[in-house]
Each structure stands twice: as C-alpha cells, then as structure tokens.
Phi, psi and omega in degrees: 000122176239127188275120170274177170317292164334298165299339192266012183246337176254005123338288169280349172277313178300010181248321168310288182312270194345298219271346165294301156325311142299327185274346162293330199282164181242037150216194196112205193280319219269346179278134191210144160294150174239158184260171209273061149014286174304331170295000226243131148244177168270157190264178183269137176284161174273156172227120194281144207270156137295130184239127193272349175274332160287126166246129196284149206298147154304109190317133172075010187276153167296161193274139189289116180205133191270098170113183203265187181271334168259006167293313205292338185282309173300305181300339157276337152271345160232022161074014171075220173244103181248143186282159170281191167223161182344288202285322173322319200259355160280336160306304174288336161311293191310325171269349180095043213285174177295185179265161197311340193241023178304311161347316225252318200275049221238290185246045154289146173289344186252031205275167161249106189276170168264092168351077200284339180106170172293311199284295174286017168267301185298359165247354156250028092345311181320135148299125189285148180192171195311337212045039140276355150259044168274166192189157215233123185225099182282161190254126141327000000 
C-alpha cells in the first residue's frame, strides 16, 4: 500500500491538531484542580505604632550601648558573669573544671599565656599560598 506525500502530511497535522485539542478539554487525564486567580488580595502594609516617647540620637553622639563592641562580643560569646545552674556546675565539678569566674575573666588583661615557641610563629607567619609547592622542613 503506498501513501503519498500529501496524505501522509495531512495525516500528521490531524493527528497533532486532535491532540493539541485534547489538551484543551477540561476532563479527562488533563482536568487538575488550578488555583483562583481572582482570590488573590493584597495583604495591608505594616504600619509601625508611633512611639512618642523615643528621641532620635544627636548627630555624632555615641550609639546607646551597654559597653564597648569587644565587651558585648565577650558577653555573647561566654555569656558574661550570668550565675551557673545546678547541673552546669555539677558537671563541671565533676570534670575538674576551671575557676568559677572564668567566664568573666576571658578578657582581662592580666590572664596569663603561653608561649607556643618559634615553630608556631613561623607557621602562622607563612606567606599564604595553593600548597603545590609546599614542603615539610624539620630544623636540626
């Protein structure tokens, strides 16, 4: 049986057209809920309360702050002198902990360090680089 060029061409556009029109019908494999367009509102802008009581800062006045920027850092990070609880500090009995007020004492000036030596200077000293030429040079 031989098809010509013509037929096999108006063949496949009805068969294209049919299935693009099917994909139009609303039941079927193809019916989905969609959601409502039209239901859609705008939310209300927020609007912040006045508060009358607030005096805006004097140009170049320092910023209201209780301390400096490394107090407030030491206090978020070891928490200040905040008293401990019950199970903190039984824990730490128990591990042999440090003295009680160390926390507080993080950043005095009068803590005392330890010397790491010439080897842990000269390696945070190193000029940074890729390590593809690196090398491990023990010292006689």
């Amino acid at each position: 049986m031989f098809v010509s060029g013509r037929t096999l061409k108006t063949a496949i556009l009805l068969t294209t057209t049919s299935a693009l029109l099917a994909g139009c019908g609303s039941s079927g494999l193809l019916n989905r809920d969609r959601p409502d367009e039209f239901a859609v509102q705008r939310q209300a802008p927020l609007v912040v309360p006045p508060d009358f009581n607030l005096v805006p800062p004097a140009p170049g006045a320092p910023r209201p702050a209780d301390g400096t920027a490394s107090e407030q850092a030491l206090d978020a990070l070891f928490g200040g002198p905040a008293p401990r609880s019950s199970v903190e500090t039984s824990a730490l009995d128990r591990a042999g902990a440090a003295a009680p007020g160390i926390r507080s004492q993080v950043g005095d000036p009068d803590t005392n360090t330890v010397a790491k030596g010439r080897s842990t200077r000269d390696i945070i000293a190193a000029p940074e680089g890729d390590g593809q030429f690196a090398q491990a040079v023990i010292p006689s």
